[in-house]
N, CA, C and O atoms as a GROMACS GRO file, in nm:
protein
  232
    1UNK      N    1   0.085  -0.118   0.000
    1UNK     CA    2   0.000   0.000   0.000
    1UNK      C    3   0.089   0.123   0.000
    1UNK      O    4   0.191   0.128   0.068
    2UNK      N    5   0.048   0.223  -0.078
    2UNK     CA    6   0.155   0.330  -0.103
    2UNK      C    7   0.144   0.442  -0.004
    2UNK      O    8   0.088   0.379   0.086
    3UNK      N    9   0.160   0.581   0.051
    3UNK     CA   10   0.120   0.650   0.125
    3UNK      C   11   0.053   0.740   0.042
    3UNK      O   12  -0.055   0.783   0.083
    4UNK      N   13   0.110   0.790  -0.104
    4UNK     CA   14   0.030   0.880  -0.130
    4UNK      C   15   0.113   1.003  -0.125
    4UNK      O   16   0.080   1.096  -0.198
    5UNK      N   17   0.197   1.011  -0.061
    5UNK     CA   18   0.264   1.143   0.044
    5UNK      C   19   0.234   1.243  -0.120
    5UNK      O   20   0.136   1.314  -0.099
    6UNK      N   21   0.269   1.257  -0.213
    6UNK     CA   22   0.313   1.331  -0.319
    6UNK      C   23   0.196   1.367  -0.376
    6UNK      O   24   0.191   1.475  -0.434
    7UNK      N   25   0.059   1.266  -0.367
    7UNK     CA   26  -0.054   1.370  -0.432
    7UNK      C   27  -0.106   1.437  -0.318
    7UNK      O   28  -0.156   1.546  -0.345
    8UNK      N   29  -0.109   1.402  -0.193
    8UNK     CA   30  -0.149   1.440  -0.055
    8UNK      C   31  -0.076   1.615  -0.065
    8UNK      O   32  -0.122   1.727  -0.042
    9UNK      N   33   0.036   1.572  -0.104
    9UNK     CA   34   0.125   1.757  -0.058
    9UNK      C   35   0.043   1.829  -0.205
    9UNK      O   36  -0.014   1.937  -0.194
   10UNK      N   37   0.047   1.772  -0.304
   10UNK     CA   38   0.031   1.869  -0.409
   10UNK      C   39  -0.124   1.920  -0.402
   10UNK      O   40  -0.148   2.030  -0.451
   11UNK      N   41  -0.252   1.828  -0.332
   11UNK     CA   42  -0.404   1.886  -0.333
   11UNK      C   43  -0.352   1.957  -0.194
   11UNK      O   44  -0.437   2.041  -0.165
   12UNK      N   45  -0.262   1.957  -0.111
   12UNK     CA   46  -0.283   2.050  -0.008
   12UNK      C   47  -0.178   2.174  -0.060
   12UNK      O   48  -0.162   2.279   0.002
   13UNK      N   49  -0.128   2.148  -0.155
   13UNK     CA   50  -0.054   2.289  -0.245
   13UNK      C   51  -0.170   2.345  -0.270
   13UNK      O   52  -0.216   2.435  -0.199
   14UNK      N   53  -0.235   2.293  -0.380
   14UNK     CA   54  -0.332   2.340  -0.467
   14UNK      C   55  -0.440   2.451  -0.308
   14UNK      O   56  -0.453   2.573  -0.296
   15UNK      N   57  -0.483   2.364  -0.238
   15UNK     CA   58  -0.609   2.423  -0.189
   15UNK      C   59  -0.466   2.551  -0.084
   15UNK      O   60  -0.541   2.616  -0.011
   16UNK      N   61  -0.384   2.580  -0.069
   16UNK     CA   62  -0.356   2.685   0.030
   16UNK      C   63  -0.267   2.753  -0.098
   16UNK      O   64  -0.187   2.843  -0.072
   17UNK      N   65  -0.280   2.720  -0.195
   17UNK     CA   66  -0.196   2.872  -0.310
   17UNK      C   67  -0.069   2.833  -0.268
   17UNK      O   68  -0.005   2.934  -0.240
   18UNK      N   69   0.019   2.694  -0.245
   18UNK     CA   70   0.149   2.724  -0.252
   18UNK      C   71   0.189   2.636  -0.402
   18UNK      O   72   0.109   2.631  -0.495
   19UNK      N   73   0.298   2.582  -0.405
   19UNK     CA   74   0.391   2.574  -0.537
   19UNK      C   75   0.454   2.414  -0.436
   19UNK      O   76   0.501   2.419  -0.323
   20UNK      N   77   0.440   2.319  -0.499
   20UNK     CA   78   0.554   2.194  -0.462
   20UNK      C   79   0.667   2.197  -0.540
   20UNK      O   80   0.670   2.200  -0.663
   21UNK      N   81   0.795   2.196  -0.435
   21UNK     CA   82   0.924   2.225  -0.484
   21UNK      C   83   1.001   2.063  -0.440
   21UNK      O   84   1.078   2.039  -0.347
   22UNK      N   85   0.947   1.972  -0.540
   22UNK     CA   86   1.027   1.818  -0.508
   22UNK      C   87   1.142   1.843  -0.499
   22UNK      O   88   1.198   1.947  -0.534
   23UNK      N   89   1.216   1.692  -0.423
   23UNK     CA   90   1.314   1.693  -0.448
   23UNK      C   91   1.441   1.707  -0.569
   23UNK      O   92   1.560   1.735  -0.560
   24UNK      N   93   1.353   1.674  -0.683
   24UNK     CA   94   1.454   1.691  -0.823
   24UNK      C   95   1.462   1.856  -0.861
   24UNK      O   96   1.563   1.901  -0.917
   25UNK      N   97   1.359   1.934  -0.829
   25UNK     CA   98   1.395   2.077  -0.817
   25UNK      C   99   1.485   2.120  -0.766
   25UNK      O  100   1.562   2.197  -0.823
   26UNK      N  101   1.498   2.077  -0.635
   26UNK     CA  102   1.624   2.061  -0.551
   26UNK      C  103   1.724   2.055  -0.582
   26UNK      O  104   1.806   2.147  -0.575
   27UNK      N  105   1.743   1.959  -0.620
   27UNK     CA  106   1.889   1.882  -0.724
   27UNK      C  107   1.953   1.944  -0.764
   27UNK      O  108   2.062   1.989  -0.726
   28UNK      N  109   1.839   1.969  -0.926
   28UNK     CA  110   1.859   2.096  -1.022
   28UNK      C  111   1.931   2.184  -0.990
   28UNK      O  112   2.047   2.212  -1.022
   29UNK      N  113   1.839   2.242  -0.906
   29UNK     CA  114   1.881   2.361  -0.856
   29UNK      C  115   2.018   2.361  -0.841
   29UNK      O  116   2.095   2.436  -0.902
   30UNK      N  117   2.052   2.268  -0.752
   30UNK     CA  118   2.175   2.269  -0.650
   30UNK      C  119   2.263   2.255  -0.760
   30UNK      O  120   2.357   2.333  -0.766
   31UNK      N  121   2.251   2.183  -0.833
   31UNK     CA  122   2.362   2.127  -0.946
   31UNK      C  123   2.373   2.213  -1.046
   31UNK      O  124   2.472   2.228  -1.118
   32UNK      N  125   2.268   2.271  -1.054
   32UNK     CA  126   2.311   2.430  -1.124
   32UNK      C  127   2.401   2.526  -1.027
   32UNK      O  128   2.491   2.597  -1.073
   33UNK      N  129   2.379   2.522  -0.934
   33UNK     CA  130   2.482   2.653  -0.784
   33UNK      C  131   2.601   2.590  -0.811
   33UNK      O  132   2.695   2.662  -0.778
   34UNK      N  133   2.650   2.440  -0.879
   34UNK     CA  134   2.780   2.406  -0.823
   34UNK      C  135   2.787   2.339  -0.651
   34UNK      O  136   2.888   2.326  -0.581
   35UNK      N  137   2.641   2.304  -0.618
   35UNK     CA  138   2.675   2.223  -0.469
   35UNK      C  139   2.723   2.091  -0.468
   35UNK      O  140   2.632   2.027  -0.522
   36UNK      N  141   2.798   2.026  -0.443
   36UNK     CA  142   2.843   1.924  -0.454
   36UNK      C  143   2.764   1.789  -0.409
   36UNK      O  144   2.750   1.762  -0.290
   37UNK      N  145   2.728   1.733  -0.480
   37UNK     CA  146   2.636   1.631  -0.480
   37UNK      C  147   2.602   1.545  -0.323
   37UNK      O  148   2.501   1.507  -0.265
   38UNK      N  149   2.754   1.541  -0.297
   38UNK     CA  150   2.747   1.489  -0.184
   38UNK      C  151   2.718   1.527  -0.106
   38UNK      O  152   2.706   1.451  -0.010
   39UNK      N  153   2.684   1.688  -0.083
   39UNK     CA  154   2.605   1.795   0.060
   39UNK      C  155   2.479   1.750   0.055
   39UNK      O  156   2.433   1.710   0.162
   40UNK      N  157   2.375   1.743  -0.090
   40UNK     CA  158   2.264   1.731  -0.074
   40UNK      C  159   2.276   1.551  -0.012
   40UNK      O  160   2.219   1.541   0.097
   41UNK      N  161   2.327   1.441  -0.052
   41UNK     CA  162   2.294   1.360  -0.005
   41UNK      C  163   2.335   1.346   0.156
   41UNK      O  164   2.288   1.259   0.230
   42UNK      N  165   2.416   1.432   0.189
   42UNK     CA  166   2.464   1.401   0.379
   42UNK      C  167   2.303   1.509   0.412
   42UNK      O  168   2.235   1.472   0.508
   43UNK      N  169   2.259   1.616   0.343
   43UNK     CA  170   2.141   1.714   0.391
   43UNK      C  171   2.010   1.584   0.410
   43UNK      O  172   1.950   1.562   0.515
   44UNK      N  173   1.989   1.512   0.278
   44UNK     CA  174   1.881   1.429   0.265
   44UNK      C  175   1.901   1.320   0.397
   44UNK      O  176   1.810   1.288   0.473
   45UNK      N  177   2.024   1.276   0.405
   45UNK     CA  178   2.035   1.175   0.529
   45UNK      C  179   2.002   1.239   0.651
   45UNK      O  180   1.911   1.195   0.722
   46UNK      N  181   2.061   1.330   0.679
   46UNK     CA  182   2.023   1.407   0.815
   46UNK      C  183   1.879   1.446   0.851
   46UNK      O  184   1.837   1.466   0.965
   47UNK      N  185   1.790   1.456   0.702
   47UNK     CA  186   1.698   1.510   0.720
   47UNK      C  187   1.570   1.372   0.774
   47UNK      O  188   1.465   1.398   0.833
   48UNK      N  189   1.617   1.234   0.735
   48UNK     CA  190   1.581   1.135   0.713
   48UNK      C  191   1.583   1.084   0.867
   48UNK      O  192   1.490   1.026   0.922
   49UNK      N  193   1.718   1.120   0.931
   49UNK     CA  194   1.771   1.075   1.090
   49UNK      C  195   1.666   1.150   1.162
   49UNK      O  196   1.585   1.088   1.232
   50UNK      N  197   1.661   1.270   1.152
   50UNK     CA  198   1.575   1.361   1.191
   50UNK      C  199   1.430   1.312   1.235
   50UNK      O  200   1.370   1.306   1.342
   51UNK      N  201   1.393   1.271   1.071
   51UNK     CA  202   1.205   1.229   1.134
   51UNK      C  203   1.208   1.099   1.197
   51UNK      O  204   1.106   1.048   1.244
   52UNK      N  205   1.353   1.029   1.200
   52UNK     CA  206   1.301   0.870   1.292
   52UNK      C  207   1.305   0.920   1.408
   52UNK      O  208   1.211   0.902   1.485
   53UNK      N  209   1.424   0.998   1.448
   53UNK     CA  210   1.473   1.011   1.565
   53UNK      C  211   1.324   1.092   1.652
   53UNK      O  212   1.295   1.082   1.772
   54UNK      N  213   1.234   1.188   1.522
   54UNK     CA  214   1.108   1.268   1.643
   54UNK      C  215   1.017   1.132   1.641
   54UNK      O  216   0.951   1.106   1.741
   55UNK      N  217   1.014   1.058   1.546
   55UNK     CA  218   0.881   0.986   1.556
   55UNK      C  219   0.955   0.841   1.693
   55UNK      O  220   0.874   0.818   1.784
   56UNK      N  221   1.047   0.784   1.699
   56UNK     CA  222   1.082   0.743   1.826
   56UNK      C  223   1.092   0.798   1.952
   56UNK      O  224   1.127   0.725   2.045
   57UNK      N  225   1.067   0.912   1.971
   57UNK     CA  226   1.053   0.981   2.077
   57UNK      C  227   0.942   0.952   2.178
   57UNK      O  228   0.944   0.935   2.300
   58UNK      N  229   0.817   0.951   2.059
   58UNK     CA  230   0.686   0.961   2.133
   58UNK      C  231   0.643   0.795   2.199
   58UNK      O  232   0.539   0.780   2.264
   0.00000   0.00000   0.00000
């Protein structure tokens, strides 16, 4: 069973007027600035440690 997470963010884009900025925007982006590939993947890991570490909390 899938979560969904990606049409879930984009009808809650749509209904509050914001813009979904995926991760490959991201990328792009970054890889257009010259960030070195490997920041975004230590950023994506950290960001990943992050939600286990709040959701084990509770």
């Amino acid at each position: 069973m899938a979560s969904h997470g990606c049409e879930i963010a984009a009808e809650v884009a749509r209904i509050v007027d914001f813009r979904v900025i995926d991760r490959e925007i991201i990328h792009r982006a970054a890889e257009e600035a010259g960030v070195p590939r490997i920041a975004l993947q230590e950023i994506a890991y950290e960001g990943r440690r992050n939600v286990l570490d709040r959701t084990r909390r509770r």
